[in-house]
N, C-alpha and C positions, 0 to 999 in steps of 0.2 A: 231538390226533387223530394226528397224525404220530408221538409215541411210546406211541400205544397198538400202531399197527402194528406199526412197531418191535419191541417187547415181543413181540409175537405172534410176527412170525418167529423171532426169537432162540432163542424159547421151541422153537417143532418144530424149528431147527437144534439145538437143545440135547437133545433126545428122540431124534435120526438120523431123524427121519421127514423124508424128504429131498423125496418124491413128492407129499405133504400140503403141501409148501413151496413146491414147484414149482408147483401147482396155486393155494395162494393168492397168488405170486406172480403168476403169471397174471393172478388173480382184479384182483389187485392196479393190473396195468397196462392192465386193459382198463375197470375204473373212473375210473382216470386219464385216458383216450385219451376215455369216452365224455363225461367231465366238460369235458373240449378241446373236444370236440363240443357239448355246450349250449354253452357259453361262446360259442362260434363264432356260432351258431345265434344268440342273443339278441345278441349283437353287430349280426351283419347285418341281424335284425329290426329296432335300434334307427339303424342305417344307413336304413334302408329307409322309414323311417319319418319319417326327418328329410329324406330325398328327395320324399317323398308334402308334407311341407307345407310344404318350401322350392317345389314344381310350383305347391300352389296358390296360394301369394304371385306367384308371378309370372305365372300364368292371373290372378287376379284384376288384375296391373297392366298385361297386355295387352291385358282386356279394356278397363278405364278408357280406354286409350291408342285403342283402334280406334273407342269409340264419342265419344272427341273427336276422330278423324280422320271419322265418320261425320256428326257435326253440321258442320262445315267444310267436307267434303265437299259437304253438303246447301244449305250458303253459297253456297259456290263455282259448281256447279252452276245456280244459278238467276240469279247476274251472270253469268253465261257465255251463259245463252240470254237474259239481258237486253240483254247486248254484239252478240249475232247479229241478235235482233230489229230492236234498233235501227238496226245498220247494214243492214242489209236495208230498213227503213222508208226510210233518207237516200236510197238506189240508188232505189225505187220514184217520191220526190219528184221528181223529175227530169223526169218520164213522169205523173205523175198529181194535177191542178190540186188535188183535195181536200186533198191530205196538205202540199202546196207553200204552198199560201193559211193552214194552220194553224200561224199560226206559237207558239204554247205546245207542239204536238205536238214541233215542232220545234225548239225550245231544248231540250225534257226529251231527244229522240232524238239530238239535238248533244252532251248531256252522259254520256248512257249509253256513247254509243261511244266516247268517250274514254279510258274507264277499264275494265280488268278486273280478277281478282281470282286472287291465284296461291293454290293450295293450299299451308299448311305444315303436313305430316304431325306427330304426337304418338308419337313413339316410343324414349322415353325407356328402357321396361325391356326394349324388344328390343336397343337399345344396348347397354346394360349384360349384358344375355344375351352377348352376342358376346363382351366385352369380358372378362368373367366366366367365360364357356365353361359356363355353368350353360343351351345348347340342350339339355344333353344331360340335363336333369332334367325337359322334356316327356318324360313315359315312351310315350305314345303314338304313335305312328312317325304317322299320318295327319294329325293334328292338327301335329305336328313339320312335315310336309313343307307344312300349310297354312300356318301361318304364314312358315316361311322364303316359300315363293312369296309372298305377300301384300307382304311387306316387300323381295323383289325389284321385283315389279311396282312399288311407291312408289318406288323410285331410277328405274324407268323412266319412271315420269310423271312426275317433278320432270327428268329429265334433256329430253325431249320439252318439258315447257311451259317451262322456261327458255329454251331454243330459240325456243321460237315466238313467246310473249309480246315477248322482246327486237325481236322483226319487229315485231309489230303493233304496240307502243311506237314504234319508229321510224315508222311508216306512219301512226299520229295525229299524230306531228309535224308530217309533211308534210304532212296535210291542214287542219292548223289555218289555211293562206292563204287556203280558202274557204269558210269558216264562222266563221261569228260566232263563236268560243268565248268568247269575253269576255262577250256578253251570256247566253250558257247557263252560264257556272259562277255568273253572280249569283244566277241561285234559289240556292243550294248555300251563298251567303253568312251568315251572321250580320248581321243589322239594321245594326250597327255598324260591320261590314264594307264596306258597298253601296254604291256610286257614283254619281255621276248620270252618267249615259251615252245616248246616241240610242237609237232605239229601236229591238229586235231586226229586223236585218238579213236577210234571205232572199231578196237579187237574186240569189247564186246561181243558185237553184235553178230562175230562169226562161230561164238563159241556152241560148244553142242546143245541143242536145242533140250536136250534130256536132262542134262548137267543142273546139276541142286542152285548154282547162282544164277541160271536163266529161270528155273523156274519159280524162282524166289522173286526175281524180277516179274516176272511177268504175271504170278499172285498179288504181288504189291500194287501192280500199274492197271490191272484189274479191276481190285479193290477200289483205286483212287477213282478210275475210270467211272465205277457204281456208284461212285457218292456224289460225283460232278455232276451226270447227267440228272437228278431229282432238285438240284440247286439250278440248273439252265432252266428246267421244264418249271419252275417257280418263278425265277424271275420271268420270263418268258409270261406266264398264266398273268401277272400283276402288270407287266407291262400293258397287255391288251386291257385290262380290268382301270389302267388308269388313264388309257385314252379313251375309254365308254365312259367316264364318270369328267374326263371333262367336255367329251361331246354335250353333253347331259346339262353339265351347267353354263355353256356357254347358251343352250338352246332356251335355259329356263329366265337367263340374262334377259336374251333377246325378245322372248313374250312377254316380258314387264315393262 
């Protein structure tokens, strides 16, 4: 092709048609220029393209990521109103013969409050987003600014329930002096496990209500009680925040 061209010019250089030369010269460089131009063009197309299904590789492992943060969530969540309940039933015993006289209520409410349950977030390919700097292949700016917010908020709640949990941990310690815990984690046991021990304790819960170990308890259980419910009402606010963000992307999926 190149020396058909060739031949061509040579030839009107060789005739003096100098203006015929000029002009398929032209002709010549603007075929060139336009052929740069597809090139370019199918280039960036094929750019473009490899940006379109490297997005939804990683929509699709945000999503996986959000709806194991969403079933954990949904865990979490309901030991957390199990852990409030319960210590809220222990404070009532105190004050109220029916709940004090139950003592099965009250190994299972001794063993609830014990324990809570911390959320560990699933976010592996937002890691690797960052890590990668492939934020910037969400072509979508709204979606973009959803997720980064969502995956902020997760650093604030894990930084909040580490906080708070580490309290209440310490404040079950302290309360394990007037409560049986020993005969309440026996249900909890394996057969194998299981001790012969007296039978579950609750003089506790009939002592005078004025007396400096009740009220020491019931400061303590309090306290825990305050720090539990701003840890529920967080994970609880992320929970909703991460079934809105993957209604969002599943929606932004489906219009593409």
């Amino acid at each position: 092709m190149i020396k058909f061209f060739r031949k061509i010019r040579q030839k009107l250089l060789a005739e003096n048609r100098f203006s015929k030369y000029l002009l398929y010269a032209i002709g010549e460089i603007v075929l060139v220029v336009i052929g740069i131009l597809i090139a370019l063009q199918i280039n960036n197309w094929n750019e473009n393209e490899k940006i379109k299904a490297e997005e939804k590789i990683i929509i699709a492992g945000l999503i996986q990521n959000i709806e194991d943060d969403i079933k954990n969530l949904i865990r979490v969540k309901k030991n957390d109103s199990i852990f409030i309940d319960a210590n809220r039933i222990l404070l009532s015993a105190l004050k109220n013969d029916s709940i004090k006289e139950n003592k099965p209520l009250l190994k299972q409410k001794i063993y609830d409050a014990s324990f809570s349950s911390s959320f560990i977030p699933s976010q592996i390919t937002f890691n690797q987003m960052q890590f990668s700097g492939k934020l910037k292949y969400i072509l979508n700016d709204s979606i973009k600014s959803k997720i980064q917010a969502y995956y902020d908020n997760v650093s604030n709640v894990l930084e909040g329930q580490e906080s708070n949990l580490n309290l209440i941990y310490g404040l079950a310690i302290e309360l394990i002096p007037f409560l049986d815990i020993n005969s309440a984690l026996q249900n909890r046991l394996p057969d194998f496990a299981k001790m012969e021990m007296d039978a579950f304790d609750n003089s506790f819960f009939y002592e005078a209500t004025a007396s400096d170990r009740v009220k020491e308890f019931v400061d303590k259980s309090t306290l825990k009680q305050a720090l539990m419910v701003p840890v529920y009402r967080t994970h609880s606010e992320l929970l909703q925040e991460g079934i809105a963000l993957r209604e969002s992307m599943f929606q932004y999926i489906d219009e593409k």
